[in-house]
LUMVOFI-289205 format. One record per residue: residue in three letters; x, y, z of N, C-alpha, C, O in turn. Coordinates in steps of 0.05 Angstrom, whole numbers, plus 5000, padded with zeros to 4 digits. Example, Ala and Ser with C-alpha at 12.3 -4.5 7.8 and 13.67 -1.06 7.14 Angstrom:
<pts>
 type  nxx  nyy  nzz caxx cayy cazz  cxx  cyy  czz  oxx  oyy  ozz
  ALA 5264 4886 5156 5246 4910 5156 5264 4934 5156 5285 4934 5169
  SER 5257 4955 5142 5273 4979 5143 5258 5001 5157 5268 5023 5161
</pts>
This chain:
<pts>
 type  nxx  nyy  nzz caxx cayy cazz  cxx  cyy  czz  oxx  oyy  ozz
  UNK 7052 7302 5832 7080 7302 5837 7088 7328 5851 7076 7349 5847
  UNK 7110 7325 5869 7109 7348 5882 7135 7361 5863 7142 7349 5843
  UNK 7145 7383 5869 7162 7409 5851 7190 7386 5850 7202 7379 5830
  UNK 7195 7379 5875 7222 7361 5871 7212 7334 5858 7219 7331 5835
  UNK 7201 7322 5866 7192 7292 5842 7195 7307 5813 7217 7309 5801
  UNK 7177 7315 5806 7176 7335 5778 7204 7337 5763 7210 7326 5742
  UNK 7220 7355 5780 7248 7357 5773 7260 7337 5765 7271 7339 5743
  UNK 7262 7318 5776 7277 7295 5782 7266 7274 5750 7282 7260 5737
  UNK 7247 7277 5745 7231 7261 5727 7243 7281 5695 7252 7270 5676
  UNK 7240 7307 5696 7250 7328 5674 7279 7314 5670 7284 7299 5651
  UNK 7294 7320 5690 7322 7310 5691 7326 7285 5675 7338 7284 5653
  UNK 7316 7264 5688 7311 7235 5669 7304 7238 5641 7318 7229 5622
  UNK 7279 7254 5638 7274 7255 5612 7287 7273 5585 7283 7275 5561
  UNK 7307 7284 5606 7321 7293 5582 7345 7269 5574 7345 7259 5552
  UNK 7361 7264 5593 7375 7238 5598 7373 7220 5572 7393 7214 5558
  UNK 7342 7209 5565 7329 7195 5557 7341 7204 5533 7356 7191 5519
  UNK 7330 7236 5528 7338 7249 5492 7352 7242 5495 7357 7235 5472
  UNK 7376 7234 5511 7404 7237 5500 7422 7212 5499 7446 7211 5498
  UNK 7397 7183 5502 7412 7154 5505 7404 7158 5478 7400 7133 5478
  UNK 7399 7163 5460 7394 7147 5425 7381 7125 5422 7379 7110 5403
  UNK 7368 7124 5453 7344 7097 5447 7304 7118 5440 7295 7134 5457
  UNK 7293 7113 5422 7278 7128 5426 7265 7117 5449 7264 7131 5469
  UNK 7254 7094 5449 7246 7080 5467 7248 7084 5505 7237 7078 5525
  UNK 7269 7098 5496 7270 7114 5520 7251 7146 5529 7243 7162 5546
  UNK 7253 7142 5513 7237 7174 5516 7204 7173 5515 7189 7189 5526
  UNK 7194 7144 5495 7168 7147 5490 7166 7127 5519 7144 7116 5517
  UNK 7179 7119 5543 7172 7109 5565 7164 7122 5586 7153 7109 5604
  UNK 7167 7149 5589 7161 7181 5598 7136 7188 5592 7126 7207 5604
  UNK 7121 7173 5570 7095 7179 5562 7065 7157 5576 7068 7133 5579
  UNK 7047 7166 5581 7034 7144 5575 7027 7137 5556 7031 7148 5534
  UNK 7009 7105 5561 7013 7088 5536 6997 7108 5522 7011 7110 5502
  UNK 6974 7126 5518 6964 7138 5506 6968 7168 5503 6950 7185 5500
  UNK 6991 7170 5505 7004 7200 5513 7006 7209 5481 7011 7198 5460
  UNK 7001 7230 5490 7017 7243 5453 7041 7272 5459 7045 7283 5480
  UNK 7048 7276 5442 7074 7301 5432 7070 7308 5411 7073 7294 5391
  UNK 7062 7338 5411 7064 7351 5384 7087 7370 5383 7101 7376 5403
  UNK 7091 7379 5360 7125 7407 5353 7107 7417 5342 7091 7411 5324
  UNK 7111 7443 5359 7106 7467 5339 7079 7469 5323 7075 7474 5299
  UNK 7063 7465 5342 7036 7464 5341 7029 7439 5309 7007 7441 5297
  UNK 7048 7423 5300 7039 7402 5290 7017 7383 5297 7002 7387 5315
  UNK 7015 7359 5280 7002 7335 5293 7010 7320 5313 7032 7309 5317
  UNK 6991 7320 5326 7007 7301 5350 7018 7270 5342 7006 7256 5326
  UNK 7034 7264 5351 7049 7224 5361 7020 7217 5378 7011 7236 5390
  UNK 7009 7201 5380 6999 7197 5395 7007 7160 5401 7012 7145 5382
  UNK 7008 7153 5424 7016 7121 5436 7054 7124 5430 7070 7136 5416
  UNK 7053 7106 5451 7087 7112 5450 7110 7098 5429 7134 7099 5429
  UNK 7085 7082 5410 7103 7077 5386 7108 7106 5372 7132 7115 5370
  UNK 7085 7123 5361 7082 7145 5348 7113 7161 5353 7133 7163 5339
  UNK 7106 7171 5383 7132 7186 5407 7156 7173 5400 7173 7190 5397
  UNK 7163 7151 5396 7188 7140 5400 7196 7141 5368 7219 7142 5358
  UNK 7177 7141 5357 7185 7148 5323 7199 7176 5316 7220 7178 5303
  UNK 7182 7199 5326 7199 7226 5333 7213 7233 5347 7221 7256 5345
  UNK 7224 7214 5372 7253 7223 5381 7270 7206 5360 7289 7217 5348
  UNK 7264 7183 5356 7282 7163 5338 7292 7187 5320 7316 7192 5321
  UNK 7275 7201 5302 7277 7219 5281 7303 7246 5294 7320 7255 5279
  UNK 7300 7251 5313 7322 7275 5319 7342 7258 5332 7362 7271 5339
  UNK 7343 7232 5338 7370 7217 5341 7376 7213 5316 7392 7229 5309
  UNK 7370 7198 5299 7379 7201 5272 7392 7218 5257 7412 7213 5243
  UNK 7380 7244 5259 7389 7266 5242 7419 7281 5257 7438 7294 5248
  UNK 7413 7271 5286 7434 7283 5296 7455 7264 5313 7465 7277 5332
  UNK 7461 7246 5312 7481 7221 5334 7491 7226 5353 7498 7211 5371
  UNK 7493 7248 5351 7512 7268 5374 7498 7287 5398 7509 7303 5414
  UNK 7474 7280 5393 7455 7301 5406 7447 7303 5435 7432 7288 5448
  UNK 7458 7322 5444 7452 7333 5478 7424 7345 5476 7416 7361 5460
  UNK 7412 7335 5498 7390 7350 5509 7391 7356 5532 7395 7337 5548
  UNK 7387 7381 5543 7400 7391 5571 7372 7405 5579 7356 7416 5564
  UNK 7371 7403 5604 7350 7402 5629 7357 7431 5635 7374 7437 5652
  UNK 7339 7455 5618 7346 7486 5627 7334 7488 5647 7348 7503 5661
  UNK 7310 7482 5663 7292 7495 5679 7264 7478 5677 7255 7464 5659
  UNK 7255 7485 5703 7222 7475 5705 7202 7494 5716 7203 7507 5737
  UNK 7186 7492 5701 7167 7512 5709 7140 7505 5720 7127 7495 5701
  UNK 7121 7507 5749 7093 7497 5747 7083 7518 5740 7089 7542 5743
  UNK 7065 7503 5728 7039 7518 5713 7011 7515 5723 7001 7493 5726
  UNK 6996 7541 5728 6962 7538 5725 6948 7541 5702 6960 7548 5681
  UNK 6926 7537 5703 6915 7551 5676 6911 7580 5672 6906 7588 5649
  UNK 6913 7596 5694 6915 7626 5687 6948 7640 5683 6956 7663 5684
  UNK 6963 7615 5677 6991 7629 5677 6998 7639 5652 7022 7642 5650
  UNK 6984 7645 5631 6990 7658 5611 7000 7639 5593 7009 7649 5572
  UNK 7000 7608 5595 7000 7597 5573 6973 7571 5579 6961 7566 5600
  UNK 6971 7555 5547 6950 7544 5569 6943 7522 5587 6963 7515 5599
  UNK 6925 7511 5591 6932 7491 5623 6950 7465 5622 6947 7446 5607
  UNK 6961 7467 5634 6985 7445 5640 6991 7448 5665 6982 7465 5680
  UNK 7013 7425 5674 7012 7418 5694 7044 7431 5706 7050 7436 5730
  UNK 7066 7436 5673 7093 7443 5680 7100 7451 5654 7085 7451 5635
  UNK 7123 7458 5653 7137 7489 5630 7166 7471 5627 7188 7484 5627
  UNK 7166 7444 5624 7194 7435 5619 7208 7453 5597 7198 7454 5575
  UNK 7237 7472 5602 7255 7488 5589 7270 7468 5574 7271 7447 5587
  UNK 7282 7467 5550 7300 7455 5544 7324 7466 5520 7319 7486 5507
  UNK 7347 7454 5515 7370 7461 5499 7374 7426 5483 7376 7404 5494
  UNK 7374 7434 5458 7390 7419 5445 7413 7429 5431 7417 7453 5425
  UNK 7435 7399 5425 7470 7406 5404 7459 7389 5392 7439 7375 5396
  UNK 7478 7390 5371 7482 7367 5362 7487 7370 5328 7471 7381 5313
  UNK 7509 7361 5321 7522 7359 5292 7493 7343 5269 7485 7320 5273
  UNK 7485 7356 5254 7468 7345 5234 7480 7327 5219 7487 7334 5196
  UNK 7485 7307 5227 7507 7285 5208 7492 7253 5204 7505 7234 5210
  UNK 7467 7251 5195 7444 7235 5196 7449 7231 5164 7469 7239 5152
  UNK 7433 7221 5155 7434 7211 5131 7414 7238 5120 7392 7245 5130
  UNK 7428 7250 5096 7419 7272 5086 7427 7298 5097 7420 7320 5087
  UNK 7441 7295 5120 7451 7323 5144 7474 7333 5120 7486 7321 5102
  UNK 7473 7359 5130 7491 7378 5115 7521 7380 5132 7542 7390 5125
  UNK 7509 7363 5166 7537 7361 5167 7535 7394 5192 7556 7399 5203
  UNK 7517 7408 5197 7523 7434 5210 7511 7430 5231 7489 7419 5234
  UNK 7533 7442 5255 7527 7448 5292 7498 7467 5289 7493 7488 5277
  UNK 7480 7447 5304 7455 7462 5317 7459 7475 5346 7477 7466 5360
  UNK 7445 7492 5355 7439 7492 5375 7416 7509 5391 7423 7529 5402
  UNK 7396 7504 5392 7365 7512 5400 7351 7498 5421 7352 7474 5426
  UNK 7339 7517 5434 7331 7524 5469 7292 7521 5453 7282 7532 5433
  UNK 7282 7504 5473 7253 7510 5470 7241 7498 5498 7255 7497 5518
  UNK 7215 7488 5499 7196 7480 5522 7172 7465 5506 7158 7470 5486
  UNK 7174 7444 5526 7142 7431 5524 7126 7439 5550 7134 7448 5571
  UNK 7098 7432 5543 7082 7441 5563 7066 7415 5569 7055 7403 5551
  UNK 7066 7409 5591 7069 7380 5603 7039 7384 5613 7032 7406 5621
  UNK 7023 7364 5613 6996 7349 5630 7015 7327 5641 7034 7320 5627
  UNK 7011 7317 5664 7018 7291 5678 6989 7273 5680 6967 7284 5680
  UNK 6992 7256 5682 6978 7238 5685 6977 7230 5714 6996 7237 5729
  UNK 6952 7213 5725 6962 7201 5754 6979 7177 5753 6982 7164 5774
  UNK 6990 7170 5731 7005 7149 5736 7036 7154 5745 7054 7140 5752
  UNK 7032 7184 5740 7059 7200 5744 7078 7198 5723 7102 7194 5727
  UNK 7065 7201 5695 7068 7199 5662 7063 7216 5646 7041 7226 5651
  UNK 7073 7226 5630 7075 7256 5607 7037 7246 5593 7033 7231 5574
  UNK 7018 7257 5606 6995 7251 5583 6992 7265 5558 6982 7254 5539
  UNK 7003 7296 5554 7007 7300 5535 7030 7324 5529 7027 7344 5543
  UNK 7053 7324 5512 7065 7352 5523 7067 7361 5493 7067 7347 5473
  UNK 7067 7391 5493 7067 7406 5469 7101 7412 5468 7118 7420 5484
  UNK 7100 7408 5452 7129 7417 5442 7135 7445 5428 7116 7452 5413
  UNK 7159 7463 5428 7154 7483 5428 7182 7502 5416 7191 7518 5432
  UNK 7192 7500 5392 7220 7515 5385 7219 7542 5361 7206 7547 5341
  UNK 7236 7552 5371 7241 7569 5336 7243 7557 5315 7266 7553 5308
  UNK 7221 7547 5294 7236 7533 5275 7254 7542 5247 7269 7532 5231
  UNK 7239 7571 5254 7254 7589 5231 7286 7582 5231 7300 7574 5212
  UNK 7294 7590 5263 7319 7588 5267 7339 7563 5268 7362 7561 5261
  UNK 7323 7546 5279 7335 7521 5274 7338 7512 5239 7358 7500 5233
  UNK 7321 7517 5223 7321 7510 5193 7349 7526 5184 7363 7520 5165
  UNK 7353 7551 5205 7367 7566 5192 7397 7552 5198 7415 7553 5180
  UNK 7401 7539 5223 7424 7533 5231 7427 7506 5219 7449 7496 5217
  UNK 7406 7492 5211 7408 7471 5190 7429 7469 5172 7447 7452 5168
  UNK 7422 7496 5160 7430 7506 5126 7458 7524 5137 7476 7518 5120
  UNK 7467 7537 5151 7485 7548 5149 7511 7539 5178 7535 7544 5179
  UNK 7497 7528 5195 7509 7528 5229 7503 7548 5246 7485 7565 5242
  UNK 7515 7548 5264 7516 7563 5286 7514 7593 5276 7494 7607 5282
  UNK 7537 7603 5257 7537 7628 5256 7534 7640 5237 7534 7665 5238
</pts>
């Protein structure tokens, strides 16, 4: 993909976080794509994927995911090989079943392989989670 295709596809796939269909988002993957957070286990197949966006639509109904930046990547760029540095921002009111009810708001990046089908083959996911647990429990400030 070239730097503008790329963009254009980030753009969508945040889009996607932010229809409340998970299904949308695990369509960005291939069929054998996986997503890990925070150096967790990976989702692997796009039922897995669509089960963990399902999960942060749930917890949050209200949730923006906004398209900070894109980054290409080599493998000598100081993180490791991938293909792109998708930036991202989430909002969104914790008001899910069990939510305390408090405004999030946390900035992270996945680190994208594409596939030739021109499909997420695998992206690492990547946030503060200290901070977000923190804004869980207390909000914003």
């Amino acid at each position: 993909m070239t730097l503008t295709e790329l963009t254009r596809f980030a753009k969508r796939y945040a889009e996607a976080w932010c229809s409340q269909n998970p299904e949308n988002v695990a369509a960005f993957f291939a069929e054998s794509g996986s997503l890990s957070v925070n150096d967790g286990t990976p989702a692997v197949g796009r039922a897995a994927i669509a089960e963990i966006a399902g999960g942060f639509m749930h917890d949050f109904p209200d949730m923006t995911v906004t398209f900070d930046k894109l980054e290409r990547s080599t493998p000598h760029g100081g993180r490791s090989a991938c293909d792109a540095v998708f930036h991202w921002s989430l909002t969104g009111t914790n008001t899910g079943p069990g939510g305390m009810g408090k405004r999030v708001r946390i900035s992270g990046y996945e680190l994208w392989k594409i596939d030739n089908k021109e499909l997420i083959a695998e992206s690492k996911g990547h946030f503060d989670s200290a901070e977000y647990e923190r804004q869980l429990k207390h909000g914003l400030d």
